[in-house]
C-alpha positions, -999 to 999 in steps of 0.1 A, spaced: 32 -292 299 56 -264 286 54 -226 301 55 -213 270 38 -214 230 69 -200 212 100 -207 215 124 -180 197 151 -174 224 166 -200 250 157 -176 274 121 -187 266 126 -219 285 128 -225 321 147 -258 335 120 -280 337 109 -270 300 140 -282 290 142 -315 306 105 -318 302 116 -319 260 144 -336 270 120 -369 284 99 -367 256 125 -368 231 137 -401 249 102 -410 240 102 -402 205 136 -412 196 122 -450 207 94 -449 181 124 -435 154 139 -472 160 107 -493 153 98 -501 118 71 -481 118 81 -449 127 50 -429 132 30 -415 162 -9 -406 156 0 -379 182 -7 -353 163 -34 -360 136 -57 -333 127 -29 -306 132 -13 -285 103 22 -269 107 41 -249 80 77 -252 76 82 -212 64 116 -209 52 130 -171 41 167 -186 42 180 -216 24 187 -246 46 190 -285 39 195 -303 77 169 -280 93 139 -280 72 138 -320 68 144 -323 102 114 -303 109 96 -325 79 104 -353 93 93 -346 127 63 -334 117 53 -367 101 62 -389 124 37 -373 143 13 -375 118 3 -341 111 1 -322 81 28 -300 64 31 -277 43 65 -263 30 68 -229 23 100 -216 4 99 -173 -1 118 -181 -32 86 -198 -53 60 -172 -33 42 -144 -42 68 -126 -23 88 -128 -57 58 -105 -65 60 -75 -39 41 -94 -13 54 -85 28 59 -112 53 29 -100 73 1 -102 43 18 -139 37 15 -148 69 -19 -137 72 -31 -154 40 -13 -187 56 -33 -180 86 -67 -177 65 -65 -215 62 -59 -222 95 -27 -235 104 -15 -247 139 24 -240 141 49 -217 126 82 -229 121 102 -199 106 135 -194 92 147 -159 82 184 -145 80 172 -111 101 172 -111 137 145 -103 152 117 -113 125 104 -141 154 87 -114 173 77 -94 151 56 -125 134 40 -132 167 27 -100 175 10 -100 146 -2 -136 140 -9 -155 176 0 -182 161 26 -207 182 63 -197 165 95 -223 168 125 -207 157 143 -225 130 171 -198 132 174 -163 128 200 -139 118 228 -141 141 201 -144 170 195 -176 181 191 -212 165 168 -226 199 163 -266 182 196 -266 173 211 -259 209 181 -286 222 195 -316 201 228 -307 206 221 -309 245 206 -342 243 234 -354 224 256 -346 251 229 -362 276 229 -396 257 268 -393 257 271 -383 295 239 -390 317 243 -357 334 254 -319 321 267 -308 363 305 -302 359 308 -306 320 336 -288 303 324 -277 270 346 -259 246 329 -241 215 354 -235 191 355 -207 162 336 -181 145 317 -172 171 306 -135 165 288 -147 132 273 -177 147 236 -181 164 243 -219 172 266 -205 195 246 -178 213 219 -205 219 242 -231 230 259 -210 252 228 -199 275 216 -229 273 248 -248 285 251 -223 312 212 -230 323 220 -266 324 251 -265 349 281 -266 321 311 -247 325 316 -233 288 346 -217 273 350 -204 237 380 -208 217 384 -181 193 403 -151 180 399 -118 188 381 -111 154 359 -134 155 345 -128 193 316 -102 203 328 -76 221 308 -81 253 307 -119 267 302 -107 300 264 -109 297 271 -149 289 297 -159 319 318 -175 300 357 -180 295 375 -172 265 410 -192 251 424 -180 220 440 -218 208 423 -247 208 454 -267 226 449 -250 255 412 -271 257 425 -299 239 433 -322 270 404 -314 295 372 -304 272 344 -328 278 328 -317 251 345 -300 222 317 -281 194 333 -270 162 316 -244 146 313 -242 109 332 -206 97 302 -185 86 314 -170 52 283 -163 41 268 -141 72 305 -122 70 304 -89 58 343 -87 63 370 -108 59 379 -121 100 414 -143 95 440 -134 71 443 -172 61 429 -209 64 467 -217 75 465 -193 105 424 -210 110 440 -243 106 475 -231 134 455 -219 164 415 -232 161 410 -262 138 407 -298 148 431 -325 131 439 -358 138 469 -353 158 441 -330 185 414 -357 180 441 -382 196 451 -357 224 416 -354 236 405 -369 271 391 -400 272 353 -403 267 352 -368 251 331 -360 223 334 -339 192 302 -320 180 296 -298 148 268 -285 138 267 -290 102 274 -289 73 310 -289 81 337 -270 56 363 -296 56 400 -285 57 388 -251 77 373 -264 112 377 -303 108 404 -320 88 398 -344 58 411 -371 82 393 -368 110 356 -362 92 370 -397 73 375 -412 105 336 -404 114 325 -444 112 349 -454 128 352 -434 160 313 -429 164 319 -427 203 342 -399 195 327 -378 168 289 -372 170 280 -352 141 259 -377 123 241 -382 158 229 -352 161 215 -352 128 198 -378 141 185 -367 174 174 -336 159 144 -357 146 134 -368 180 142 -334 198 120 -317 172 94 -341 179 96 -333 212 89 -299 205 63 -296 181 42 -321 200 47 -307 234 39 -271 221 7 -283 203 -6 -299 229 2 -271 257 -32 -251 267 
């Protein structure tokens, strides 16, 4: 049984949460390799998928967790809603609410919007992302790709490399690492780092070759040009000279490392044309179709240990 009924932050979770969704997604990612893959867990229950900001990987994720659980979902997209017609969050929500609905799952480009949802619904709330907050799910299937990869997170070097300041994948995975016994450093610029890391505990390199030969772990993260209000790097040359990954880094890495990205991946900036062509090929190496795929079960996990918490 989870601790908690919402999860919007990382910090929401406690150890054994997390290895608690962890187990179960073990579970669930066994029924996503039978033939028929569906679960009556969670029949009778209705969750809305409410999406404020586009998104493609996320929200059928979600949608297909949701059904191979059996419930019933609804999709909500603000751009279709009566929102176009002066409508606030809070009286949608509340209308939503009229016709009894078990989860939230919410997606909104302003930080913050999580909590202010839940204080005025009581409704159970998973984060699908918000702002430059957090991104919880996202940092849950990426840990249990690295479990499936490793067996164990005590001792792992994980390198998150990029535009951090803009990115909530990282502030999620970075707590979470830390909770889980990693030792995580981000590769960045100046620009493109928060001012205060102290708060995270981790360390900070400035090229990715300084990683290159010891990360366990090494998590591209896509440049987020939409979510920049300024320009951060004078050039995709000088992105491409000090923090992207090419082949010639994808061959120095140690052996048994992995390469992670969240998606979707701008090819040329963070990862090379060559090595996101290599992807079939070196599927022990690059996992970012794999996570794709254990989002599905890690979601699962989620939505079915939330609705049946209490």
């Amino acid at each position: 049984m989870l601790s908690v009924k919402n999860v919007i932050d990382i910090a929401d979770l406690s150890v054994d949460d997390i290895n608690l969704i962890l187990e179960n997604a073990d579970t669930f990612n066994e029924v996503l390799e039978r033939d028929l893959k569906k679960v009556p867990a969670l029949r009778g229950k209705t969750i809305l998928n409410l999406f404020f900001e586009s998104s493609t990987r996320t929200r059928i994720s979600f949608e297909l967790a949701a059904k191979r659980l059996n419930a019933d979902l609804i999709n909500f997209t603000a751009s279709s809603s009566s929102m176009k017609k002066g409508e606030s969050i809070i009286d949608t929500i509340k209308t939503i609410q009229s016709m009894i609905v078990d989860l939230l799952i919410v997606r909104h480009s302003d930080s913050g919007v999580m909590d202010f949802i839940s204080r005025n619904t009581g409704l159970p709330i998973i984060n699908a992302g918000d702002g430059k907050h957090q991104h919880p799910t996202q940092a849950l299937l990426d840990l249990y790709t690295i479990k499936k990869a490793f067996g164990d997170f005590k001792g792992l070097k994980v390198s998150i490399v990029g535009d951090i300041i803009n990115s909530r994948v990282a502030r999620s995975d970075m707590l979470l690492f830390k909770k889980m016994g990693m030792d995580v450093t981000l590769v960045s610029s100046s620009m493109l780092l928060p001012e205060n890391l102290d708060y995270f505990g981790v360390n900070v390199r400035n090229n990715i070759d300084d990683i290159i030969e010891t990360a366990d772990v090494i998590y591209m993260l896509r440049m987020q040009l939409e979510r920049q209000e300024r320009k951060y790097y004078p050039s995709i040359n000088e992105y491409n000279r000090f923090l992207s990954l090419d082949f010639k880094r994808l061959q120095s890495m140690k052996e048994g490392a992995i390469v992670m990205h969240p998606g979707p991946v701008n090819r040329g900036t963070e990862i090379s044309e060559a090595v996101m062509n290599s992807e079939d090929t070196m599927k022990q190496k690059i996992k970012i179709n794999e996570q794709v795929r254990n989002g599905v079960a890690a979601r699962m996990a989620l939505i079915y240990l939330i609705l049946t918490t209490g």
